[in-house]
MARTORGU-885438 format. One record per residue: x, y, z of N, C-alpha, C in turn; residue in one letter. Coordinates in pm, whole numbers, padded with zeros to 5 digits, always signed. Layout:
<pts>
XYZXYZXYZA/...
</pts>
This chain:
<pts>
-05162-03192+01785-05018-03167+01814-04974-03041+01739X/-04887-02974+01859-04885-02846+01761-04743-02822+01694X/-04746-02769+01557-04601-02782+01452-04503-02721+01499X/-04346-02775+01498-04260-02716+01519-04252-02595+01453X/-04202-02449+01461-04221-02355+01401-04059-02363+01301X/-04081-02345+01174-03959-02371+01126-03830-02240+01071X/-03735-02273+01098-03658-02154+01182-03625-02035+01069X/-03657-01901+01091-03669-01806+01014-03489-01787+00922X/-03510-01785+00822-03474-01695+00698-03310-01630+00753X/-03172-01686+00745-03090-01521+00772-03095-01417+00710X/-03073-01325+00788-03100-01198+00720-02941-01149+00740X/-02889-01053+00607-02755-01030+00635-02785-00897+00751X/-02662-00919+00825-02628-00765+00956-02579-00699+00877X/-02614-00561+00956-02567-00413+00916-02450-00412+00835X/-02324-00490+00918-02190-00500+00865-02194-00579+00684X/-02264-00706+00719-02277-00696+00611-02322-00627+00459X/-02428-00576+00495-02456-00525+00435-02415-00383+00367X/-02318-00350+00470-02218-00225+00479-02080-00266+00351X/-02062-00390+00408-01911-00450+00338-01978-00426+00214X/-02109-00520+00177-02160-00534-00001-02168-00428-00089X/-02168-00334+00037-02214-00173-00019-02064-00113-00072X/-01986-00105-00007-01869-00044-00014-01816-00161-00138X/-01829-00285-00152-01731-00381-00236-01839-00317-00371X/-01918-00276-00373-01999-00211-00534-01905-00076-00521X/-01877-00040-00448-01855+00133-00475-01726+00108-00537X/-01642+00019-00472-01520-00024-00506-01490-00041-00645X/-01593-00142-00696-01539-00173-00817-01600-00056-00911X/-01714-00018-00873-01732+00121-00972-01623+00181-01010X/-01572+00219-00922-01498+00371-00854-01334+00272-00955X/-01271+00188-00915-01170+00090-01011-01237+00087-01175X/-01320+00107-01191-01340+00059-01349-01411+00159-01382X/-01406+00294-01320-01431+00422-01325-01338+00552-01318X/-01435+00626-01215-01297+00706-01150-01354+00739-01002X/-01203+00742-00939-01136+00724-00810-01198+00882-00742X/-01299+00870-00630-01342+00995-00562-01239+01035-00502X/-01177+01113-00498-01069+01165-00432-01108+01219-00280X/-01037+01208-00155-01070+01263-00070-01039+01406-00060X/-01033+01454+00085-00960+01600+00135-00817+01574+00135X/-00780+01589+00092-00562+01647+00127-00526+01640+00262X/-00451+01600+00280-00389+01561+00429-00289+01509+00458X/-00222+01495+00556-00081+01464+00561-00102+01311+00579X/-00011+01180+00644-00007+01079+00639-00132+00986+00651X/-00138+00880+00634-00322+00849+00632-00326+00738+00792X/-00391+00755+00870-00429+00705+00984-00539+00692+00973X/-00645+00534+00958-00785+00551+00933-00790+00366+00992X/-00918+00362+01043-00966+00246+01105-00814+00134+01138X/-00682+00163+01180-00570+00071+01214-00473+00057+01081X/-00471+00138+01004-00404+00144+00892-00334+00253+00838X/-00229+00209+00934-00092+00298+00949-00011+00212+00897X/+00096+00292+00828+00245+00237+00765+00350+00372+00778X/+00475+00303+00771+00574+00379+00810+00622+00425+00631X/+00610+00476+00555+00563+00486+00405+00767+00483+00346X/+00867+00423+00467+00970+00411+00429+01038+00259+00486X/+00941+00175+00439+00898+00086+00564+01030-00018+00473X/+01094-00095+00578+01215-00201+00516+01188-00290+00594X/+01293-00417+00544+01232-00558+00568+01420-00585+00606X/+01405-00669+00663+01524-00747+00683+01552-00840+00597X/+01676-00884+00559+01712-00979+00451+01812-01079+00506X/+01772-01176+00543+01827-01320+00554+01891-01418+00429X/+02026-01408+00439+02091-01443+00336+02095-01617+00314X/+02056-01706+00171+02059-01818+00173+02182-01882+00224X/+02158-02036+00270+02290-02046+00299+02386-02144+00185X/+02276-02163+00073+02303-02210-00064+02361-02112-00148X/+02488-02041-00144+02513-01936-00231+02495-01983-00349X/+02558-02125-00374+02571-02163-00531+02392-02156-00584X/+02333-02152-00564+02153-02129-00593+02129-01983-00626X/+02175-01888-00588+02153-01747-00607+02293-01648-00644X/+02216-01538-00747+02378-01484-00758+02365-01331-00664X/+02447-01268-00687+02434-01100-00578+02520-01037-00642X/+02433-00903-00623+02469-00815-00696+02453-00692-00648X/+02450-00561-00629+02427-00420-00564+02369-00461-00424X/+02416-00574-00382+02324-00596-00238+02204-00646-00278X/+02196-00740-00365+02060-00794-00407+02055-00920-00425X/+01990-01045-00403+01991-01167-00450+01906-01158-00569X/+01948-01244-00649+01905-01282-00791+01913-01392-00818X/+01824-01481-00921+01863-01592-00935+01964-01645-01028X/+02024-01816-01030+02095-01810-01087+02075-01899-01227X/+01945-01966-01199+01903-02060-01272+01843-01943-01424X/+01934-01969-01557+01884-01845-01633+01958-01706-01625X/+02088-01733-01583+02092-01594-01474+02090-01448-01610X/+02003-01332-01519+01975-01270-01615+01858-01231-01695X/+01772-01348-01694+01658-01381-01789+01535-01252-01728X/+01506-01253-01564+01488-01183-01479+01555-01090-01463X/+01517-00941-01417+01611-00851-01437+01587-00795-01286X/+01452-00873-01195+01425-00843-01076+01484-00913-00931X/+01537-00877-00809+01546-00994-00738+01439-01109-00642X/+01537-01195-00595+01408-01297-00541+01467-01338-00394X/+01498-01191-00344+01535-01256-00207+01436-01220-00141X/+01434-01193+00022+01344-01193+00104+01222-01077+00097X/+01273-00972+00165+01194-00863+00072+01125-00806-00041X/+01153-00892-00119+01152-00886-00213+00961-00989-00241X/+00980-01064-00212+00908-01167-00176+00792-01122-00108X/+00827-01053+00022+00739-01004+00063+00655-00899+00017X/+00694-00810-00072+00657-00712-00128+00578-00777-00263X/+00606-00893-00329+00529-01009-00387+00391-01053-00331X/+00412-01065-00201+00286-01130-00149+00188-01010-00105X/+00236-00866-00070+00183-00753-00052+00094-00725-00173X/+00155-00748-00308+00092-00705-00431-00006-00813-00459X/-00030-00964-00381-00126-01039-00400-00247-00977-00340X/-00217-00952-00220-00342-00907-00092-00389-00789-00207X/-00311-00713-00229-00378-00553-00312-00475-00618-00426X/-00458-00718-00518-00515-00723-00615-00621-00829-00607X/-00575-00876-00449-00743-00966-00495-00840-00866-00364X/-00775-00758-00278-00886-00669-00227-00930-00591-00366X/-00875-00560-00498-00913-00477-00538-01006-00520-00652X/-00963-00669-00642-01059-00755-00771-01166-00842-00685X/-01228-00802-00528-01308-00848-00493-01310-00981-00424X/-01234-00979-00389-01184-01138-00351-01118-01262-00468X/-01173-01220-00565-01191-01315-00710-00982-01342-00729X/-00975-01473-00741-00855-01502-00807-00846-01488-00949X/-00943-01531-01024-00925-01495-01171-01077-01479-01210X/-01078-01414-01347-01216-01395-01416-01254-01536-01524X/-01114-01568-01538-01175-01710-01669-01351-01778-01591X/-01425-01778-01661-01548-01882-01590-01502-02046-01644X/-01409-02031-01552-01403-02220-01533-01452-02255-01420X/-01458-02332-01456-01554-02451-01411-01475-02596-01304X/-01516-02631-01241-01437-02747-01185-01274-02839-01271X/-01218-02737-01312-01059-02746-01318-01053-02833-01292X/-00923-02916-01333-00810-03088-01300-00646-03028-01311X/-00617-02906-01413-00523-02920-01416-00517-02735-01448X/-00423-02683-01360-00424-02576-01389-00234-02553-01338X/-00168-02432-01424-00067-02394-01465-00060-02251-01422X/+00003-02221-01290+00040-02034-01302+00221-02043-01343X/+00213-01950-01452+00350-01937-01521+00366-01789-01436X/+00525-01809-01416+00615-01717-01349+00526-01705-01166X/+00526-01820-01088+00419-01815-01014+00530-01728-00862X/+00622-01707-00902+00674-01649-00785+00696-01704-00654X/+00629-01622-00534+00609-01729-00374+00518-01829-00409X/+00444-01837-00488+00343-01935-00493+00230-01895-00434X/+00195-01788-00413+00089-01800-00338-00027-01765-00372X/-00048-01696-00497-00146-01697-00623-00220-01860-00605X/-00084-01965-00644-00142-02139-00698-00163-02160-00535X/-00127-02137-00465-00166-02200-00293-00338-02201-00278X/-00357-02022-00318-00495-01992-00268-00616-02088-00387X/-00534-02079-00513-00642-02132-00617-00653-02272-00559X/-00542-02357-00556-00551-02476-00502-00644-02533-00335X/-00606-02421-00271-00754-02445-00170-00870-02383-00225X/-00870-02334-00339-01021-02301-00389-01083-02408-00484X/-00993-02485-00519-01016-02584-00638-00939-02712-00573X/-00973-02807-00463-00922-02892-00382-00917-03022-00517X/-01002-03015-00612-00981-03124-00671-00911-03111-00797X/-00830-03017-00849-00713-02980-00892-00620-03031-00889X/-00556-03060-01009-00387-03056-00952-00321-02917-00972X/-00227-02819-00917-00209-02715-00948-00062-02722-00957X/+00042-02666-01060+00134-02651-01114+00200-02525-01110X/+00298-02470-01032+00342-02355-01014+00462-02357-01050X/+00535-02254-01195+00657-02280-01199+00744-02139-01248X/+00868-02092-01197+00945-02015-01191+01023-02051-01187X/+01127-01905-01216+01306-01899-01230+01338-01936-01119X/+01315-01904-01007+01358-01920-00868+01274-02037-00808X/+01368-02133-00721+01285-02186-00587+01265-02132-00447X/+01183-02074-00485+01159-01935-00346+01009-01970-00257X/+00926-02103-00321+00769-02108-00282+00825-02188-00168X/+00708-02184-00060+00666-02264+00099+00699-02413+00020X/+00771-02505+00135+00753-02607+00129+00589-02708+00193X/+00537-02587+00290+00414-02681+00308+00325-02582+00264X/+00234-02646+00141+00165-02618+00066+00001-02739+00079X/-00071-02692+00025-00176-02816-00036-00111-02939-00091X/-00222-03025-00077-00157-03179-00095-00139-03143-00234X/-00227-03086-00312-00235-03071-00469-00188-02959-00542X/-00087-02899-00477-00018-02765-00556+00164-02850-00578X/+00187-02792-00655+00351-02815-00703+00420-02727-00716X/+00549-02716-00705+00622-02638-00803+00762-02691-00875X/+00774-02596-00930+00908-02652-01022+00960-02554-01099X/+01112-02555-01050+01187-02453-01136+01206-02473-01277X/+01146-02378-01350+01132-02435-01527+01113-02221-01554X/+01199-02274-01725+01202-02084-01775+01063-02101-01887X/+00953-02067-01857+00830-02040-01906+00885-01989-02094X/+00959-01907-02100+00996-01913-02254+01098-01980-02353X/+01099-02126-02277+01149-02231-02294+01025-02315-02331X/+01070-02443-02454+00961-02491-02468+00914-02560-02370X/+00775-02606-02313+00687-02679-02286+00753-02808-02249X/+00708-02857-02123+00721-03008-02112+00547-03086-02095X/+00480-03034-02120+00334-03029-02103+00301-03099-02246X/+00264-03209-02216+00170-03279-02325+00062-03187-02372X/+00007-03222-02480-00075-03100-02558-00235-03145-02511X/-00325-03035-02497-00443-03096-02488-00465-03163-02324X/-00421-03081-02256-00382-03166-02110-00410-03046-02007X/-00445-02917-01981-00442-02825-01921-00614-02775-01946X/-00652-02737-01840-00784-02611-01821-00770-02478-01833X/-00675-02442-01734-00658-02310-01715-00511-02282-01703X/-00446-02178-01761-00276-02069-01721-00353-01993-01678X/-00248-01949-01568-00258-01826-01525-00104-01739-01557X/-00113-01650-01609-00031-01555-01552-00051-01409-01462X/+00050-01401-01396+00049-01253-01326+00159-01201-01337X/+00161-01026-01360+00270-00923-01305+00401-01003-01400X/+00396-01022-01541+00438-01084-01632+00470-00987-01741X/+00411-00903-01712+00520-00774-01849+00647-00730-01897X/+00696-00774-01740+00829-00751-01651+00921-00852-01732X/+00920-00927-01794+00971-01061-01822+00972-01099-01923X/+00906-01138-01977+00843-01200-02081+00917-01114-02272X/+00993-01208-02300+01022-01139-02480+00970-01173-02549X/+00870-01282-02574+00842-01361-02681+00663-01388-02650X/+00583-01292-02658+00478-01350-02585+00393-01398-02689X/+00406-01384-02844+00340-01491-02958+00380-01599-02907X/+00532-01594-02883+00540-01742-02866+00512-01877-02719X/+00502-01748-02631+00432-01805-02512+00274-01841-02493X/+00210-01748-02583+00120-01782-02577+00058-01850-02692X/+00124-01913-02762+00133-02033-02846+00117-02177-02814X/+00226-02182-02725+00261-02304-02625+00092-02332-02516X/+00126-02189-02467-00049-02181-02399-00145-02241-02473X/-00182-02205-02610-00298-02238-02616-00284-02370-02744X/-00172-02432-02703-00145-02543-02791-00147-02651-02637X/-00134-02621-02534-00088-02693-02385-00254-02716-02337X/-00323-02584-02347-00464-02611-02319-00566-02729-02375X/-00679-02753-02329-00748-02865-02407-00866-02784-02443X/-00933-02832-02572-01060-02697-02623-01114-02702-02502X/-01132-02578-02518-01226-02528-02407-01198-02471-02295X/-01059-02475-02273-00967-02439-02203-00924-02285-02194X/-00904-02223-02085-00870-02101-02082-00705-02076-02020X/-00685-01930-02088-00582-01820-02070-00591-01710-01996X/-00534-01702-01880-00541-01555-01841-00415-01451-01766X/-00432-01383-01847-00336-01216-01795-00353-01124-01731X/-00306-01138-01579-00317-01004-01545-00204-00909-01560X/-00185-00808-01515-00077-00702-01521-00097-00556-01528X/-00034-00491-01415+00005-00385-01385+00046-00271-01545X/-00022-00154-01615+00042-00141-01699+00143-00025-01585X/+00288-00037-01628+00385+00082-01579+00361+00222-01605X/+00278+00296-01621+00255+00424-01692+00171+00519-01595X/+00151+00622-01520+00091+00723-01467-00035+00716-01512X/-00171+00746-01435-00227+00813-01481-00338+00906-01366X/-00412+01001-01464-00497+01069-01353-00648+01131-01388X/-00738+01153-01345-00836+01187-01406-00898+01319-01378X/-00819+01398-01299-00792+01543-01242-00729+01648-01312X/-00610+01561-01427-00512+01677-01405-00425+01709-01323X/-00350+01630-01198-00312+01675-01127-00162+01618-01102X/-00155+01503-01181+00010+01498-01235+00086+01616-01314X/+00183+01678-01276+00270+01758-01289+00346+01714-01391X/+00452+01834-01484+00531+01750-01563+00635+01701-01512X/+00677+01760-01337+00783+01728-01313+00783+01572-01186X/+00638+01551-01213+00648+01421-01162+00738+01283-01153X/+00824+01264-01019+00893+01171-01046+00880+01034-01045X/+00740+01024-01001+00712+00834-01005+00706+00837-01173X/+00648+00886-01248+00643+00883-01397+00774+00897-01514X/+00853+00984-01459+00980+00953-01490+01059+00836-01443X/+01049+00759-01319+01094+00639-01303+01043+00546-01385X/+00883+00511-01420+00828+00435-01443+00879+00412-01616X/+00897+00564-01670+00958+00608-01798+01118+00507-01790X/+01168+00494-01710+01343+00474-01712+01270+00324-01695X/+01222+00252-01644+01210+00151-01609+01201+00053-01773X/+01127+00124-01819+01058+00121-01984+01185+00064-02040X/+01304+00193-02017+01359+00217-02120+01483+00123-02096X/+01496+00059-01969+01585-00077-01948+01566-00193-01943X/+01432-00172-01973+01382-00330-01985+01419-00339-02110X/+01386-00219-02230+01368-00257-02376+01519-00329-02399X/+01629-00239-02291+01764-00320-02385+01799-00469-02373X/+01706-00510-02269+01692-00696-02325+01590-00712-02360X/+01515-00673-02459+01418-00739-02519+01273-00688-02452X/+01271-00662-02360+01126-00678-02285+01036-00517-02296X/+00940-00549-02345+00834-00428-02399+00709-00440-02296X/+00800-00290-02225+00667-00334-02024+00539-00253-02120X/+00507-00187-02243+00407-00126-02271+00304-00240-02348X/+00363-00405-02337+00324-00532-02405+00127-00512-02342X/+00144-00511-02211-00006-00507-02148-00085-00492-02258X/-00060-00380-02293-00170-00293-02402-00215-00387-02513X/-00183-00476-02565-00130-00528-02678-00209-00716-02631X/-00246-00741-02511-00280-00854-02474-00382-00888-02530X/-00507-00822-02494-00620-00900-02583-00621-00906-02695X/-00517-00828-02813-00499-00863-02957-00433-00945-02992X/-00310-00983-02879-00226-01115-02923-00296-01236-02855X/-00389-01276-02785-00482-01340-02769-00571-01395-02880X/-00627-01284-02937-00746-01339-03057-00613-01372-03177X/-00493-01317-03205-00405-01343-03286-00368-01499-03297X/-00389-01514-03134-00297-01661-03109-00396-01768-03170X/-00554-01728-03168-00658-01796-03199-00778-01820-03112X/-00739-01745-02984-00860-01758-02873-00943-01701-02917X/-01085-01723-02839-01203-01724-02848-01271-01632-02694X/-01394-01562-02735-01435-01542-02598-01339-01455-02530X/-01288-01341-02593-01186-01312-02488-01214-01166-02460X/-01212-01133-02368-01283-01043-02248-01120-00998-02150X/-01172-00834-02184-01088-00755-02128-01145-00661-01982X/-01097-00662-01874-01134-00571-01735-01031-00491-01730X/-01048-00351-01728-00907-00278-01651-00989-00187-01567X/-00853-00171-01434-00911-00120-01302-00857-00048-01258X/-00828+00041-01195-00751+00144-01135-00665+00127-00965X/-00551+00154-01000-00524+00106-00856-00441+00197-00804X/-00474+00322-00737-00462+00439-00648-00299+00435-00617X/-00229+00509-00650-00094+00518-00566-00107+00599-00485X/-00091+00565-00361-00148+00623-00208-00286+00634-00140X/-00298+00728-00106-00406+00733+00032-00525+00860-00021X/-00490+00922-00119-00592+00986-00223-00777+00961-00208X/-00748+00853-00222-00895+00772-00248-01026+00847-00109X/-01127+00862-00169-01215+00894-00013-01278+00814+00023X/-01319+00685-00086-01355+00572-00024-01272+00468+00037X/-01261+00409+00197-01215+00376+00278-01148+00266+00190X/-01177+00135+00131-01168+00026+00111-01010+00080-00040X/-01045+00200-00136-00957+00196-00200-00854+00301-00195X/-00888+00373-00046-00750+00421+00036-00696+00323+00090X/-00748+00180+00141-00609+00071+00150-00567+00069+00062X/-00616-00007-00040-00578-00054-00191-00429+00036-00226X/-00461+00224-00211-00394+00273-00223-00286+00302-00193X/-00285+00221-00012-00179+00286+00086-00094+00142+00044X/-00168+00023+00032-00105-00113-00031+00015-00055-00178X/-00085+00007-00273+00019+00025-00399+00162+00117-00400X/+00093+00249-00281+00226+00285-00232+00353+00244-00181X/+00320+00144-00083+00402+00021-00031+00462-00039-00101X/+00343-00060-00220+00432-00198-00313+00594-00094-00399X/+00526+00002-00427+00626+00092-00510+00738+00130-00470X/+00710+00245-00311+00821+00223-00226+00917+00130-00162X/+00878-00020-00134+00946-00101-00064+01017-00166-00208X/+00950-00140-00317+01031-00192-00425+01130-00110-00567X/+01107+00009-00490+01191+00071-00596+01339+00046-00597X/+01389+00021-00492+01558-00039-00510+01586-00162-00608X/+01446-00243-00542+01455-00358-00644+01440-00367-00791X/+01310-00241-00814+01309-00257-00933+01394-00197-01041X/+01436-00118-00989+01543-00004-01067+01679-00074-01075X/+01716-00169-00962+01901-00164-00985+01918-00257-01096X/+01847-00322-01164+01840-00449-01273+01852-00341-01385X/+01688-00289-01431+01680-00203-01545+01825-00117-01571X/+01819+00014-01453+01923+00121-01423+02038+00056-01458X/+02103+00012-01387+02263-00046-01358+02291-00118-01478X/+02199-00233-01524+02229-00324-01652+02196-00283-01780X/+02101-00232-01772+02000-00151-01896+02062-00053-01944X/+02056+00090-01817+02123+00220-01862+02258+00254-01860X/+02310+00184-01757+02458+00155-01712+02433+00285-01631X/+02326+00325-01541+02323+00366-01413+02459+00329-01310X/+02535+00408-01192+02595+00336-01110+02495+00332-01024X/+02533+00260-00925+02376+00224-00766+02423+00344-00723X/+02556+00474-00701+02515+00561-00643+02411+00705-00736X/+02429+00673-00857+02325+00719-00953+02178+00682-00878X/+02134+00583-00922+02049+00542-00946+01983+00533-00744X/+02058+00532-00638+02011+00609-00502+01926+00743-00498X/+02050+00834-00548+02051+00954-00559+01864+00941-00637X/+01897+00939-00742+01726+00958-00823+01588+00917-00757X/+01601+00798-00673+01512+00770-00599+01479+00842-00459X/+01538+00904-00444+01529+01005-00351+01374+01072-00358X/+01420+01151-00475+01286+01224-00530+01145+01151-00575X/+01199+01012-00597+01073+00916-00636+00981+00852-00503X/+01094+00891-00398+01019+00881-00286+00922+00972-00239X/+01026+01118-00265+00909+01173-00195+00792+01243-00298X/+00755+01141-00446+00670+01180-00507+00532+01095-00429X/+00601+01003-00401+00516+00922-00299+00435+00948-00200X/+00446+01053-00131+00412+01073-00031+00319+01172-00006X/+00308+01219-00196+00241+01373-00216+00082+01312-00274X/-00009+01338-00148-00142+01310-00179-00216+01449-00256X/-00123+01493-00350-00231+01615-00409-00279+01561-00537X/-00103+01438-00556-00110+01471-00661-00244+01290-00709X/-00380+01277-00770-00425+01174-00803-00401+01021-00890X/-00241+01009-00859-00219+00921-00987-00297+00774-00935X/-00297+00691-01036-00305+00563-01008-00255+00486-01209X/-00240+00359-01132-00154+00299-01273-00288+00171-01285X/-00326+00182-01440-00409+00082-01466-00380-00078-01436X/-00481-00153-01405-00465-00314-01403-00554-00371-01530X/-00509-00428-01586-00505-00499-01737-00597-00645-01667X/-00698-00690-01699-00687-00837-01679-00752-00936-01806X/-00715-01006-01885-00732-01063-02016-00743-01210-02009X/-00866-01275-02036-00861-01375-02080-00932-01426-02201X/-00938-01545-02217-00946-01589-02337-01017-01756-02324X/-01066-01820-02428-01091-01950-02480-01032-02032-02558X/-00919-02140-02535-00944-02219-02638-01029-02273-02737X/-01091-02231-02862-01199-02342-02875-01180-02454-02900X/-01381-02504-02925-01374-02671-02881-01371-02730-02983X/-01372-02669-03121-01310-02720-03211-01197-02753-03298X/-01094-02736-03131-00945-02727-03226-00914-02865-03162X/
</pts>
């Protein structure tokens, strides 16, 4: 009798093997430096076009008492203040835009902690939720805990994700010794007290348990030379600084993470920073999205991010603070110039002997 022949080996296709190729160049080129392409006017490449002045429509709650308004902005009211950003529609969306950018640019990967089959995991300041959505279908046997100033997350979610409006620099309702993993993200913005947040963290964790930070640092940079002094995304990013500081909040904190980490008492703690292209610069395909993504995120959010800092901070008026963005737009749009703004990502260990 003659043997069934038993069925050959997959072999990855071209494409694949194309994607694996380009996702190495990627992260080189992020935790390196950025090949710059040829100069050119707007970027049109494999279906990835944007209108680089692109707006969203805003659908007003019909819960006013839940949200406050302000320069034409929803804000929340729970805390009001604590946040200096808004959480209405657009706003949101430009939230979930900056998710897609950072996990194309971190490889698919939601976080770097090496945990392990999780039970209980915590994203502080979790926003739309959609950071804890994706971890929670990645970790089905989880419970996942998502909590912010605002109630702004999907009501249909995973059976095992939550949320709950709670102010993260408020104490803890978290029994001690009860958590795997925090996450935070895009948390610089916010945050006054981060000894003392990340206190609570790694008093909330159980040994063995991890911490992790990502975040955007706010600051220019280039590896050309080719930022100008009269660059205006860098002077915004400068004003942004300088209105956060008058409530408390130090956006240059990033820098400062993996030392207040080992300060707090973690263990094991491991720093990545990556580069993330503002615009269409890039000559490799995968981090001219990335790039045309960070442009987006900047442009569709500079009203938002400025009228909090500006208006409350500097005592900007909104027709001030229009006027200036003008020029911050069209720093935007200038592919000569190579900036991109670092990504911070920090985690850490509880140890197992605490």
């Amino acid at each position: 009798m003659s043997s069934v022949p038993l069925p050959e080996s997959p072999t990855p296709t071209a494409r694949e093997e194309h994607n694996a190729q380009q996702a190495q160049i990627v992260a080189q080129q992020a935790a390196t430096t950025i090949e710059a392409g040829e100069p050119y006017g707007n970027f049109s490449d494999d279906g990835y076009e944007t209108d680089q002045d692109s707006t969203a429509s805003t659908s007003i709650s019909s819960s006013v008492r839940d949200y406050a308004f302000e320069n034409g902005r929803r804000y929340h009211s729970f805390r009001s203040g604590q946040y200096q950003f808004p959480n209405d529609e657009p706003e949101q969306e430009r939230e979930d835009m900056k998710h897609a950018m950072i996990v194309n640019l971190c490889g698919g990967k939601l976080h770097y902690a090496p945990i392990k089959e999780p039970q209980n995991i915590l994203d502080v300041g979790t926003g739309t939720g959609i950071w804890a959505i994706d971890v929670g279908d990645e970790y089905p046997s989880a419970e996942v805990l998502g909590i912010d100033l605002s109630p702004i997350q999907p009501a249909w979610v995973p059976p095992n994700v939550k949320f709950l409006v709670d102010d993260c620099e408020s104490s803890w309702m978290h029994k001690p010794n009860t958590l795997d993993f925090i996450h935070a993200r895009h948390m610089v913005s916010s945050i006054k007290n981060w000894p003392k947040l990340l206190n609570q963290a790694f008093n909330t964790l159980e040994p063995g348990g991890w911490v992790e930070l990502q975040d955007i640092q706010f600051k220019a940079h280039c590896d050309d030379d080719t930022i100008k002094d009269d660059y205006q995304l860098e002077k915004f990013l400068r004003l942004v600084h300088e209105g956060l500081a008058v409530f408390g909040v130090d956006a240059a904190s990033v820098l400062k993470n993996k030392q207040l980490l080992m300060d707090t008492g973690f263990v094991n703690v491991e720093e990545k920073i990556f580069k993330l292209p503002v615009g269409t610069w890039p000559k490799n395909k995968t981090m001219k999205m990335i790039g045309l993504y960070m442009s987006s995120v900047v442009n569709d959010g500079l009203n938002g991010i400025s009228m909090g800092p500006f208006t409350r901070g500097l005592k900007w008026s909104r027709e001030e603070v229009e006027i200036f963005l003008i020029g911050v737009r069209k720093s935007l749009k200038d592919t000569s110039t190579h900036s991109y703004l670092p990504f911070h990502v920090v985690y850490g260990q509880r140890p197992l002997d605490t």
